[in-house]
OpenMM code with the backbone's topology and positions (N, CA, C; nanometers):
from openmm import Vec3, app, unit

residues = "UNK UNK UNK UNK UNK UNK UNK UNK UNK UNK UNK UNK UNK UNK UNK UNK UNK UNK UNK UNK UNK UNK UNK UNK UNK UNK UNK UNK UNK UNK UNK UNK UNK UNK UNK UNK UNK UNK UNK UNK UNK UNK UNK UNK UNK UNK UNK UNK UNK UNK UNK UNK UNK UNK UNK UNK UNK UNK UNK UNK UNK UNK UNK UNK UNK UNK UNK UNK UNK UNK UNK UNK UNK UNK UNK UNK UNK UNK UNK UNK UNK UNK UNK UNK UNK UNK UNK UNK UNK UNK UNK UNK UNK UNK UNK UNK UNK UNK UNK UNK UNK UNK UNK UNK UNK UNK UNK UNK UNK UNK UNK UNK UNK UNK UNK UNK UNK UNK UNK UNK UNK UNK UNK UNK UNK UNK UNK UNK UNK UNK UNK UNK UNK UNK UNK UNK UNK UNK UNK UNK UNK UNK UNK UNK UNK UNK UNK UNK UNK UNK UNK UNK UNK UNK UNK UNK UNK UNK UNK UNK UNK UNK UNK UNK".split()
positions = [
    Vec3(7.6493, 9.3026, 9.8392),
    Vec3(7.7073, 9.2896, 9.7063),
    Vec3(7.8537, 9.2478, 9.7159),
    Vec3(7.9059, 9.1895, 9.6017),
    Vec3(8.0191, 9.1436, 9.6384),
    Vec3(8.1375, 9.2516, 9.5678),
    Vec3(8.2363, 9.2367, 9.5825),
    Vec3(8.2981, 9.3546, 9.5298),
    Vec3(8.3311, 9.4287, 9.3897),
    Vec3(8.3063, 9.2740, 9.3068),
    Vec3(8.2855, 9.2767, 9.2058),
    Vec3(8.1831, 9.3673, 9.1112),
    Vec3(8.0521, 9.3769, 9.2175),
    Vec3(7.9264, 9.4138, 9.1958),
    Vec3(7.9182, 9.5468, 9.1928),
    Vec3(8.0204, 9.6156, 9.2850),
    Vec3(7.9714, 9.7412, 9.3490),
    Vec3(8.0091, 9.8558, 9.2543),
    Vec3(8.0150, 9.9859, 9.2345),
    Vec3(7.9917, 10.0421, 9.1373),
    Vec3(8.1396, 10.1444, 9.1927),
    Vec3(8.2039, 10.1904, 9.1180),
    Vec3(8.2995, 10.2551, 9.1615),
    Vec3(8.3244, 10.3925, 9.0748),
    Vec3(8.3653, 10.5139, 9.1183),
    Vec3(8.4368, 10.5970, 9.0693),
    Vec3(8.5590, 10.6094, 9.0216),
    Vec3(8.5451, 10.5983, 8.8593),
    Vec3(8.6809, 10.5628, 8.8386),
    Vec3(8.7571, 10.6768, 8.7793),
    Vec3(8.7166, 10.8441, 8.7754),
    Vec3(8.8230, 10.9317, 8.7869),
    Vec3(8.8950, 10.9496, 8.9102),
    Vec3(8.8244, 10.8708, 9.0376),
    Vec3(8.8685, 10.8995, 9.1753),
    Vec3(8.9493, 10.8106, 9.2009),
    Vec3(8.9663, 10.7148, 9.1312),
    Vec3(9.0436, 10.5782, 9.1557),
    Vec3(9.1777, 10.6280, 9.0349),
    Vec3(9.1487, 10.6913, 8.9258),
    Vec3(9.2951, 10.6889, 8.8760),
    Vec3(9.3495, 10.8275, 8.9441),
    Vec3(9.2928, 10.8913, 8.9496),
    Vec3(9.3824, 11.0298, 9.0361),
    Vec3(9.4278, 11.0182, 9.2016),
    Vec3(9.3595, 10.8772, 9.2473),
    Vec3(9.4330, 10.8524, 9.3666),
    Vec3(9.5265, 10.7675, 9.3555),
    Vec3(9.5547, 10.7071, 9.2737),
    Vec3(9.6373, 10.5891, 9.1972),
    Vec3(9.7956, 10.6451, 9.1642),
    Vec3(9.7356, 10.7511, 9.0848),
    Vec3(9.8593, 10.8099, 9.0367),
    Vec3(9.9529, 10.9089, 9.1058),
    Vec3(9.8574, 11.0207, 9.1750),
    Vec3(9.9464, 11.0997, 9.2706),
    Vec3(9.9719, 11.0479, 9.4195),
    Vec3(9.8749, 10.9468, 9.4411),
    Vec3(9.9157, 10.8672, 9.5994),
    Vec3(10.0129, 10.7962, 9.6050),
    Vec3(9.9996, 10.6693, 9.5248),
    Vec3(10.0527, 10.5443, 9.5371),
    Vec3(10.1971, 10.4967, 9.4612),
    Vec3(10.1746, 10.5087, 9.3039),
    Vec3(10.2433, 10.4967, 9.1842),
    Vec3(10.3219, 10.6221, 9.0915),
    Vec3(10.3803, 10.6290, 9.0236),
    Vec3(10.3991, 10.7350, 8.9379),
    Vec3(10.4113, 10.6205, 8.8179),
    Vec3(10.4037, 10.5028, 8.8185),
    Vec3(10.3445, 10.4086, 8.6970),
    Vec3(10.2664, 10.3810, 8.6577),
    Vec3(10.2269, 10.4503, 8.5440),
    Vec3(10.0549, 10.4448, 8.4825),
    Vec3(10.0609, 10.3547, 8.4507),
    Vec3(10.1273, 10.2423, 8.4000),
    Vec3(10.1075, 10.1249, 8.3574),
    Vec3(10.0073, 9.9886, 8.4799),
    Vec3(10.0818, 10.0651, 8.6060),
    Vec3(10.0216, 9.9794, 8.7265),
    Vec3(9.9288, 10.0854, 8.7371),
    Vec3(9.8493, 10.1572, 8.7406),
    Vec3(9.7685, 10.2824, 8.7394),
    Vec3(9.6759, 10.2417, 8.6342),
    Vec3(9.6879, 10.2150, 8.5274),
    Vec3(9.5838, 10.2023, 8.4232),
    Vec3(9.5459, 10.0766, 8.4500),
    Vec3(9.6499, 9.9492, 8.4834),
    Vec3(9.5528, 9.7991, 8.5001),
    Vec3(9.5047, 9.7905, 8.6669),
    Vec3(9.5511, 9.8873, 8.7639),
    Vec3(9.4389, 9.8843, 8.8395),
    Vec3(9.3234, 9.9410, 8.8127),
    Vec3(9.2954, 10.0752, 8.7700),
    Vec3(9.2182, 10.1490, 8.7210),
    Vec3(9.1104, 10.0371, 8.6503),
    Vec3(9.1759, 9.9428, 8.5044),
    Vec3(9.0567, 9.8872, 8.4551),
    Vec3(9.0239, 9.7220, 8.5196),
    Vec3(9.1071, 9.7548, 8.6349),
    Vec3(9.0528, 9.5812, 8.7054),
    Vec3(8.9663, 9.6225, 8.8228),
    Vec3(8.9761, 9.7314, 8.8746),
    Vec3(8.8687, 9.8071, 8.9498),
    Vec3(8.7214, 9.8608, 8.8754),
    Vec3(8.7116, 9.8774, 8.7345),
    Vec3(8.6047, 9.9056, 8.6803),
    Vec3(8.5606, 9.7608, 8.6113),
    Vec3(8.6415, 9.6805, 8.6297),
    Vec3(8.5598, 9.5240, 8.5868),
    Vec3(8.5810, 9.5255, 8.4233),
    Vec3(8.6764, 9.6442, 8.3408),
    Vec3(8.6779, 9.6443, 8.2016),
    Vec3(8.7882, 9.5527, 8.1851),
    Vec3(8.8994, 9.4881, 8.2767),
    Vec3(8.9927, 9.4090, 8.2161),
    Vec3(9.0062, 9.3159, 8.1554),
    Vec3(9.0316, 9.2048, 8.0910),
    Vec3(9.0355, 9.1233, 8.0144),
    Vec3(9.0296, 8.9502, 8.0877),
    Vec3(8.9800, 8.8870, 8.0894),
    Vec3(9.0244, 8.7224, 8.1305),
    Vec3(8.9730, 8.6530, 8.0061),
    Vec3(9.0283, 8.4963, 8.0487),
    Vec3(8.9872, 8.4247, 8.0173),
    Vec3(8.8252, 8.3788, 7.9169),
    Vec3(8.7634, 8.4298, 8.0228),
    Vec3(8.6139, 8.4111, 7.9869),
    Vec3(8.5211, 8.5138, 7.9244),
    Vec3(8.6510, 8.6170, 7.9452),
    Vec3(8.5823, 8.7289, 7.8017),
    Vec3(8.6273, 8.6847, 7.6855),
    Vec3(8.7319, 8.6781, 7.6695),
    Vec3(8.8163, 8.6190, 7.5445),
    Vec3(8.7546, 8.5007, 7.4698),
    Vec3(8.7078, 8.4362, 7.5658),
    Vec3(8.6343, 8.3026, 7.4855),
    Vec3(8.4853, 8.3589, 7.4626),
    Vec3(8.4230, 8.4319, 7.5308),
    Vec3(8.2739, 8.4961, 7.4720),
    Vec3(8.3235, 8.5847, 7.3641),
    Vec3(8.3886, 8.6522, 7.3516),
    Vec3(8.4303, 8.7471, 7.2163),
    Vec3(8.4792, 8.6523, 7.0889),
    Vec3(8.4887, 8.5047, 7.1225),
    Vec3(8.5344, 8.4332, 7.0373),
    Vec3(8.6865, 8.5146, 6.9822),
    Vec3(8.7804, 8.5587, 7.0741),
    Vec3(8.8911, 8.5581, 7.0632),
    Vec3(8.9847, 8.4053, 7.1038),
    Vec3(8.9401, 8.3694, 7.2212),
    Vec3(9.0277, 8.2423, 7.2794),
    Vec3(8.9254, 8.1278, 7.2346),
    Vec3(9.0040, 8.0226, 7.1097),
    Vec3(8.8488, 7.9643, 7.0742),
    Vec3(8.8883, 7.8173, 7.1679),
    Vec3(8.9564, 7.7772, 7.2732),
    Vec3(9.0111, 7.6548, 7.3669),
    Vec3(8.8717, 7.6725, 7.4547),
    Vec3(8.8600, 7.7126, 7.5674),
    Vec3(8.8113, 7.7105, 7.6780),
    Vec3(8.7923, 7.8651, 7.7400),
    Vec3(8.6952, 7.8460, 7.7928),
    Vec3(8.6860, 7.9740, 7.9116),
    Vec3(8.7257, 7.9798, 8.0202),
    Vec3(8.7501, 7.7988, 8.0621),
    Vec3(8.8015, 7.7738, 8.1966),
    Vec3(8.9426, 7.8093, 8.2332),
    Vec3(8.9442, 7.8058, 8.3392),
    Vec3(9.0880, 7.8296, 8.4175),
    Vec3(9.2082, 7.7560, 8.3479),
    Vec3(9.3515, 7.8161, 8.3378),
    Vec3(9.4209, 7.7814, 8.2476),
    Vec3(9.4857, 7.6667, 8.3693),
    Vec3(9.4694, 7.7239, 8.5200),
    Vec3(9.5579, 7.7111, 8.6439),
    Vec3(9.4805, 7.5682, 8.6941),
    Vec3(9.3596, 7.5619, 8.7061),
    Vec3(9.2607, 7.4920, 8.7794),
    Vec3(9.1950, 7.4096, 8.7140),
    Vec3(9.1370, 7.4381, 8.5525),
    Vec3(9.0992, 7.3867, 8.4233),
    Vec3(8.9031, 7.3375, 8.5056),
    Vec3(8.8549, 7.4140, 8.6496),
    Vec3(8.7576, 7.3430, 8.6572),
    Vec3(8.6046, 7.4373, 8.6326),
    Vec3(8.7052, 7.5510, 8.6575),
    Vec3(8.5973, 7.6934, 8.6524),
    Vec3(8.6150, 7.7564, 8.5556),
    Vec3(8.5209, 7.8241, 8.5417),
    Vec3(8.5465, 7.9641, 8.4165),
    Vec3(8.6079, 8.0745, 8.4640),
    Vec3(8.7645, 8.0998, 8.3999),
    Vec3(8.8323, 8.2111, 8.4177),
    Vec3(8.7928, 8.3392, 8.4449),
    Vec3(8.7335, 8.4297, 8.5205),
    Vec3(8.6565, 8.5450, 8.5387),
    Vec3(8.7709, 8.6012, 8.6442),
    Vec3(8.7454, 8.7510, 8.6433),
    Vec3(8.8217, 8.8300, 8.7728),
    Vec3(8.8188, 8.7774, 8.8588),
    Vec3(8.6413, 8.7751, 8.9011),
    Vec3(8.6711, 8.7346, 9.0397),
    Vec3(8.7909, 8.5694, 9.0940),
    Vec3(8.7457, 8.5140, 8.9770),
    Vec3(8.7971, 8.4085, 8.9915),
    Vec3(8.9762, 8.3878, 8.9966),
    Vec3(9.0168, 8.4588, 8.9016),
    Vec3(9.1736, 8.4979, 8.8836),
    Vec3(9.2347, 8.5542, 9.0207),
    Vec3(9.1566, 8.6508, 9.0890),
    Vec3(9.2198, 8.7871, 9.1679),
    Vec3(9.1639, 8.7172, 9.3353),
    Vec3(9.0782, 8.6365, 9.3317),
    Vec3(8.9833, 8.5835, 9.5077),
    Vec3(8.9859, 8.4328, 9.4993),
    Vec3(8.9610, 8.3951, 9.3897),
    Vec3(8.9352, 8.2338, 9.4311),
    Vec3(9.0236, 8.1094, 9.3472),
    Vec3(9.0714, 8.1715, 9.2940),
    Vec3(9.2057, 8.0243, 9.2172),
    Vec3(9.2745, 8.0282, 9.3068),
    Vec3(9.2914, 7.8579, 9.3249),
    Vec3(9.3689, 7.8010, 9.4511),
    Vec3(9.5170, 7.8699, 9.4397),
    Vec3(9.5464, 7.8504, 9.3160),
    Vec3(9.7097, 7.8693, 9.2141),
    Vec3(9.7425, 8.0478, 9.2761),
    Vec3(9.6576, 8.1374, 9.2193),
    Vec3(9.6567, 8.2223, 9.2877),
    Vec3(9.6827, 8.2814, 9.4316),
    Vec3(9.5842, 8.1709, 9.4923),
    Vec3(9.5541, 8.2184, 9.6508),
    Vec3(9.7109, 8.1891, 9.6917),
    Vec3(9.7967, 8.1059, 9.6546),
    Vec3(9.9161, 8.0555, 9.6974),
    Vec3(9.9718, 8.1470, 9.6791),
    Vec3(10.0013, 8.2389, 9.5876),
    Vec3(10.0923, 8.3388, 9.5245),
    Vec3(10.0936, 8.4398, 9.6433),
    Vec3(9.9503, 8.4922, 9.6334),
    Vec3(9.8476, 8.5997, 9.7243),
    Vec3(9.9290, 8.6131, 9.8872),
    Vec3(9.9433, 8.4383, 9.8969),
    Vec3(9.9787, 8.4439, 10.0473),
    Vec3(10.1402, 8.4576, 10.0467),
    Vec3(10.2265, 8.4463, 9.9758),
    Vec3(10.2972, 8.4636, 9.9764),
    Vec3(10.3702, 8.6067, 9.9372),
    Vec3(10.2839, 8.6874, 9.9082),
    Vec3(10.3212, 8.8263, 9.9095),
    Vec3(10.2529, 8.8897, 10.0127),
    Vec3(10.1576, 8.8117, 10.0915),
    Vec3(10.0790, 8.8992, 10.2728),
    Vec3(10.1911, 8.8505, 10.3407),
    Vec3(10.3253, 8.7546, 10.3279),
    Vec3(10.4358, 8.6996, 10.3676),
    Vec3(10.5450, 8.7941, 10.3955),
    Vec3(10.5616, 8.8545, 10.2527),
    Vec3(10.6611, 8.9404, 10.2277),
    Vec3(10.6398, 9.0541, 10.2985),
    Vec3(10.5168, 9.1201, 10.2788),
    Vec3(10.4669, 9.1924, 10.3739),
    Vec3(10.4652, 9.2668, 10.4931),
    Vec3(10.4106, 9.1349, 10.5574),
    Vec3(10.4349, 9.0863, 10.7307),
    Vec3(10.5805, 9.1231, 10.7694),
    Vec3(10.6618, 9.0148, 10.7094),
    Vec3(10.7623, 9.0286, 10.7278),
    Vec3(10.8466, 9.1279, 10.7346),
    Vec3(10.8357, 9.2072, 10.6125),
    Vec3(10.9498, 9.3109, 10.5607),
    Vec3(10.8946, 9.4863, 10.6068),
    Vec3(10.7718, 9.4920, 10.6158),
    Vec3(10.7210, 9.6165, 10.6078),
    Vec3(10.6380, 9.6448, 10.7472),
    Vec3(10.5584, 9.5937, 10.7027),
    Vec3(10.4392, 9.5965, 10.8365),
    Vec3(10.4044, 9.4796, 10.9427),
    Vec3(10.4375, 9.4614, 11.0269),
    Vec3(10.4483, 9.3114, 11.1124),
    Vec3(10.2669, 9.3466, 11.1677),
    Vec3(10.2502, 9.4529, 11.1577),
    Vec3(10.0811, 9.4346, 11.2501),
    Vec3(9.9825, 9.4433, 11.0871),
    Vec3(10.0079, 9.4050, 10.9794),
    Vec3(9.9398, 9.4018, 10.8738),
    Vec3(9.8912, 9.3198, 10.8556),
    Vec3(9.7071, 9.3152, 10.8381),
    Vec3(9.6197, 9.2237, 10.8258),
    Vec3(9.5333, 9.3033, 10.7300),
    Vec3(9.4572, 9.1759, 10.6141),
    Vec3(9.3820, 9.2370, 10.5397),
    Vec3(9.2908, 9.1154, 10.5037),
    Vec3(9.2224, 9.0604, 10.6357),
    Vec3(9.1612, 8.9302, 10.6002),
    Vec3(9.0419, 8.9607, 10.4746),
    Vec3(8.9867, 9.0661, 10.4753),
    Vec3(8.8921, 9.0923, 10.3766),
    Vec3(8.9429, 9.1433, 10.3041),
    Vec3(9.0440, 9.1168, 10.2065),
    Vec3(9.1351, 9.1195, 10.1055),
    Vec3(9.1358, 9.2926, 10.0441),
    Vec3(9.0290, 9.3797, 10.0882),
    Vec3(9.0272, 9.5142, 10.1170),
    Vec3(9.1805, 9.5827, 10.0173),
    Vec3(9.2724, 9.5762, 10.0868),
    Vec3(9.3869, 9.6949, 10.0919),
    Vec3(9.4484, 9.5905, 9.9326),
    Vec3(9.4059, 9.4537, 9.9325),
    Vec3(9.4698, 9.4024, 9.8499),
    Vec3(9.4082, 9.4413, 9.6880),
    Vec3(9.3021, 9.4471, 9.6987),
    Vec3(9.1768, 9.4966, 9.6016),
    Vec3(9.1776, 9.6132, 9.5365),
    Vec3(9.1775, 9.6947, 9.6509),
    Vec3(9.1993, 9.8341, 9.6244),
    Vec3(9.3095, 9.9497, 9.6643),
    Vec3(9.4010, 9.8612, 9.6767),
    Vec3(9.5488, 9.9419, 9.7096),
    Vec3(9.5481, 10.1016, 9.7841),
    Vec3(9.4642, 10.0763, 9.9080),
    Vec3(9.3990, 10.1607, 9.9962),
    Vec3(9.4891, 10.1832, 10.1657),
    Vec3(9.5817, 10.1151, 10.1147),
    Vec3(9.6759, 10.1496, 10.2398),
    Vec3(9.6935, 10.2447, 10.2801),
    Vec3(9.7521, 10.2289, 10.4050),
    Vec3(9.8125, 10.4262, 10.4280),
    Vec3(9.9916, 10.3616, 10.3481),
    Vec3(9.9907, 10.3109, 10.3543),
    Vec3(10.1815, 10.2332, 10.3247),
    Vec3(10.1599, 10.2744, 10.1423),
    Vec3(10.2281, 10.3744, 10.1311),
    Vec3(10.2284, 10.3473, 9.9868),
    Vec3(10.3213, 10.2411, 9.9221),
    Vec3(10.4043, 10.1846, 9.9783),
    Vec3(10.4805, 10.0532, 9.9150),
    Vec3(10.4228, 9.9439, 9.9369),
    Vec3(10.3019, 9.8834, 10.0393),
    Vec3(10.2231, 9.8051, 10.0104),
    Vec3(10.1594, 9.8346, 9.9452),
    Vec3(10.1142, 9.9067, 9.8971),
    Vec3(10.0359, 9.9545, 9.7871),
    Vec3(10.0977, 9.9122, 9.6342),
    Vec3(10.1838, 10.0072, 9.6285),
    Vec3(10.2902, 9.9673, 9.5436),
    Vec3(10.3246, 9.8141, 9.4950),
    Vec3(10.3390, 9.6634, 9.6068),
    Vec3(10.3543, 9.5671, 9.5938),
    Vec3(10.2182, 9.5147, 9.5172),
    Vec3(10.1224, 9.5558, 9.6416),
    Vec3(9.9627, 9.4708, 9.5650),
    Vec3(9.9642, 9.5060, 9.4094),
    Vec3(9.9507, 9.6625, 9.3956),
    Vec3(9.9276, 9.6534, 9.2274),
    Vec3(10.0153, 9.5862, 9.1435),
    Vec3(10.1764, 9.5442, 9.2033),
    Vec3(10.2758, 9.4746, 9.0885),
    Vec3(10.1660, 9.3665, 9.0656),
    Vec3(10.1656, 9.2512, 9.2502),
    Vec3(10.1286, 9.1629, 9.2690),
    Vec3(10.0033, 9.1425, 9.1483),
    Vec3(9.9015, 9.1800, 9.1426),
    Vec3(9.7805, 9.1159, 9.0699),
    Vec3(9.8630, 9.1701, 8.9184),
    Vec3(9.9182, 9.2538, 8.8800),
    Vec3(9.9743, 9.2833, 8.7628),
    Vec3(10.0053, 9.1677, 8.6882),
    Vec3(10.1336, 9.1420, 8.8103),
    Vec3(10.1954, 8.9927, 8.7601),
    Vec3(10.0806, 8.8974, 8.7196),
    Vec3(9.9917, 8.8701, 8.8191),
    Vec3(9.8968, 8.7540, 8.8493),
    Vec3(9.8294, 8.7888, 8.6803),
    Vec3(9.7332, 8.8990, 8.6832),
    Vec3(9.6689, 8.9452, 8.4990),
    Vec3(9.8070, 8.8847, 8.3888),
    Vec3(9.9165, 8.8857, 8.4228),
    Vec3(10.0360, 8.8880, 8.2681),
    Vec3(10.0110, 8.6936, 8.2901),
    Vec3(10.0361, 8.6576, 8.4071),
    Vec3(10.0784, 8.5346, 8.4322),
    Vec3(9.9667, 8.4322, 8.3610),
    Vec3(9.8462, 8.4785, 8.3640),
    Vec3(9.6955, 8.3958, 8.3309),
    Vec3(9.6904, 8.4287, 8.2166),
    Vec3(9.7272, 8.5429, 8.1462),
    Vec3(9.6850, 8.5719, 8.0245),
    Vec3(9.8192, 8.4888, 7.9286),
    Vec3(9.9329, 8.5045, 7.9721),
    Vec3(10.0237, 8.4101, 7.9068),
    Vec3(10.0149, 8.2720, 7.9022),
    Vec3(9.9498, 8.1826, 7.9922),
    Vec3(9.9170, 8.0628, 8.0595),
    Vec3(10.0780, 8.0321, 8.1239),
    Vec3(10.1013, 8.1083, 8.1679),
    Vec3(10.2391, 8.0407, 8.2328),
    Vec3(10.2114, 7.9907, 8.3769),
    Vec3(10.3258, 7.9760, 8.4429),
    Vec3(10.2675, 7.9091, 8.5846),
    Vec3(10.3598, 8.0211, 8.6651),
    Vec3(10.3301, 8.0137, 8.7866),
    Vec3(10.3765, 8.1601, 8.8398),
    Vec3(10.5043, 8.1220, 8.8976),
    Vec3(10.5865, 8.1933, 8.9078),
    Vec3(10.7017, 8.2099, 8.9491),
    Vec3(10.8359, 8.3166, 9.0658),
    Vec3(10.8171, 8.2659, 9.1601),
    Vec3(10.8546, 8.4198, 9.2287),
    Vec3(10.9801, 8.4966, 9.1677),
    Vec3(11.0728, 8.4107, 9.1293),
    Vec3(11.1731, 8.5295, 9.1075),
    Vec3(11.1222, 8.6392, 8.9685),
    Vec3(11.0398, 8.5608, 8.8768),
    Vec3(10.9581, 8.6929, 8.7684),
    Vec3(10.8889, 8.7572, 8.7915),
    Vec3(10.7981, 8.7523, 8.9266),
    Vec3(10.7376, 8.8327, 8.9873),
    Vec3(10.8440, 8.9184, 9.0642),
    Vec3(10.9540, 8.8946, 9.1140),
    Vec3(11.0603, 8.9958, 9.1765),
    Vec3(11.0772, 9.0956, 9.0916),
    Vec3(11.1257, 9.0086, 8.9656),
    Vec3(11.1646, 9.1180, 8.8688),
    Vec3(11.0609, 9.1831, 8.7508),
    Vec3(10.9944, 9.1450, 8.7885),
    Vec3(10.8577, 9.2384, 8.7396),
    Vec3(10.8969, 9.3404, 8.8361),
    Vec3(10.8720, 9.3485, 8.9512),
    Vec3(10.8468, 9.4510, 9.0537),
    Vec3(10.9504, 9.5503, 9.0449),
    Vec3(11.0920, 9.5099, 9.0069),
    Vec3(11.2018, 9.5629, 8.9899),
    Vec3(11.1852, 9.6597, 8.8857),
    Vec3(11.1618, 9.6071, 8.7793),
    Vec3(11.1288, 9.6307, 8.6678),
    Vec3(11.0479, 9.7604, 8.6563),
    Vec3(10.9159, 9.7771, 8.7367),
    Vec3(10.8162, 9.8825, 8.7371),
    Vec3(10.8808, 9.9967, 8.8439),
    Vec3(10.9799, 9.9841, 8.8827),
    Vec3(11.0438, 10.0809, 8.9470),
    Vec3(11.0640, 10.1976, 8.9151),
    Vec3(11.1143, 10.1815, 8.7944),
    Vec3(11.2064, 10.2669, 8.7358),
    Vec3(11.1077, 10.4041, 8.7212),
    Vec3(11.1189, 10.5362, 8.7692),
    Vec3(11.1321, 10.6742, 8.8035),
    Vec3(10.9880, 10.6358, 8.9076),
    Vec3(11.0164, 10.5493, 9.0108),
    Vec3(10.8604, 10.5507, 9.1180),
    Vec3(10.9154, 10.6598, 9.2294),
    Vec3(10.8093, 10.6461, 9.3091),
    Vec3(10.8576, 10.7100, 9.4217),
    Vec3(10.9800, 10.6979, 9.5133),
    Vec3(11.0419, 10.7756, 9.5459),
    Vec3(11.1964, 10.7099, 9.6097),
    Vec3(11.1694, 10.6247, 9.7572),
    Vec3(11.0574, 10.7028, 9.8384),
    Vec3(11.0428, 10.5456, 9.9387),
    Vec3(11.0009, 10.4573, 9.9195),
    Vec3(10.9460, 10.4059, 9.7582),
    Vec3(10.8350, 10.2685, 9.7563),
    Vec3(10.9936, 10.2237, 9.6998),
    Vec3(11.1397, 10.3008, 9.6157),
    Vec3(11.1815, 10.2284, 9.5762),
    Vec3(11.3161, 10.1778, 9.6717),
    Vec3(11.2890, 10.2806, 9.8054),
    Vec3(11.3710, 10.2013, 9.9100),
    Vec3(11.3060, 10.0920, 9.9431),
    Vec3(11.2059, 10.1008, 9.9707),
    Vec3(11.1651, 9.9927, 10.0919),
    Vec3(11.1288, 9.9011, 9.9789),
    Vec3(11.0952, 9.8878, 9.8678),
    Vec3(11.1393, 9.7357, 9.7461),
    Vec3(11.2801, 9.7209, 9.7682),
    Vec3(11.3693, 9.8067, 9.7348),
    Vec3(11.5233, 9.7870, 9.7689),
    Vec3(11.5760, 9.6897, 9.8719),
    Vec3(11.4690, 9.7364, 9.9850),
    Vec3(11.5482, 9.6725, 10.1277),
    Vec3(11.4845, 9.5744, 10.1102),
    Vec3(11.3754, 9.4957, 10.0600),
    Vec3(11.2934, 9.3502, 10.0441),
    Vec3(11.4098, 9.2788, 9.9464),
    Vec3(11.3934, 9.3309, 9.8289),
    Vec3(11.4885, 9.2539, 9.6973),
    Vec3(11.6093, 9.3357, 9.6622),
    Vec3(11.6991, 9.3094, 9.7575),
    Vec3(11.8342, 9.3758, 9.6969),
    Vec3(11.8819, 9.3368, 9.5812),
] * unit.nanometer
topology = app.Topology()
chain = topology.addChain("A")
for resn in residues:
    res = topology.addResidue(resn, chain)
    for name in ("N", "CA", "C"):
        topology.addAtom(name, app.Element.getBySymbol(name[0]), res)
């Protein structure tokens, strides 16, 4: 099954969310409902006859906007994606690999500030698709900046020491 498919516990996913990782329910509640498959895209919006344009990709214009499609397979995306396994590498964990996008999915690290990054990361990615904007790193910085405010004091050093 693909990950999309698989069936999850989702009082176990917000109570590990919140006292593990985050003290931001805001990144806590849209992982929470992008892990239960209740979040919003593109291609719900146009079946609810809310978005009456297209269902397709706002980024790609060739597929139909769906999770999986937003969060694993838009090219536009995947670029973003790699550039925060960048930041990563670099800044935090140099032996960090997550070829089966795993830790990225489900913010299952032992690192609670990678953790911390992935949930900004797809945060941003959900605001960025749903606005149709095109992505941008320094608004994704300051998104991240932004969700700081009363987090944990080492997720907000070690963001500190990435984006002074």
């Amino acid at each position: 099954k693909q990950w999309y498919q698989r069936r999850v516990r989702g009082s176990l996913v917000f109570q590990t969310m919140y006292w593990t990782y985050t003290n931001n329910l805001k990144l806590v509640q849209f992982q929470y409902k992008l892990l239960l498959r209740i979040s919003t895209c593109r291609y719900m919006r146009y079946k609810m006859k809310i978005d009456q344009v297209s269902e397709n990709c706002y980024n790609c214009n060739v597929v139909a906007e769906t999770l999986p499609h937003i969060f694993l397979e838009c090219p536009i995306s995947k670029l973003f994606i790699a550039q925060v396994k960048r930041i990563i590498v670099e800044n935090i964990d140099s032996t960090y690999n997550d070829d089966s996008r795993i830790y990225y999915l489900t913010c299952s690290h032992t690192n609670p500030s990678i953790n911390f990054i992935w949930v900004a990361a797809k945060y941003y990615i959900s605001l960025t698709f749903q606005k149709q904007k095109t992505f941008n790193w320094s608004a994704f910085v300051n998104l991240t900046r932004s969700l700081l405010v009363g987090e944990k004091p080492e997720i907000v050093s070690t963001i500190n020491n990435i984006w002074p």
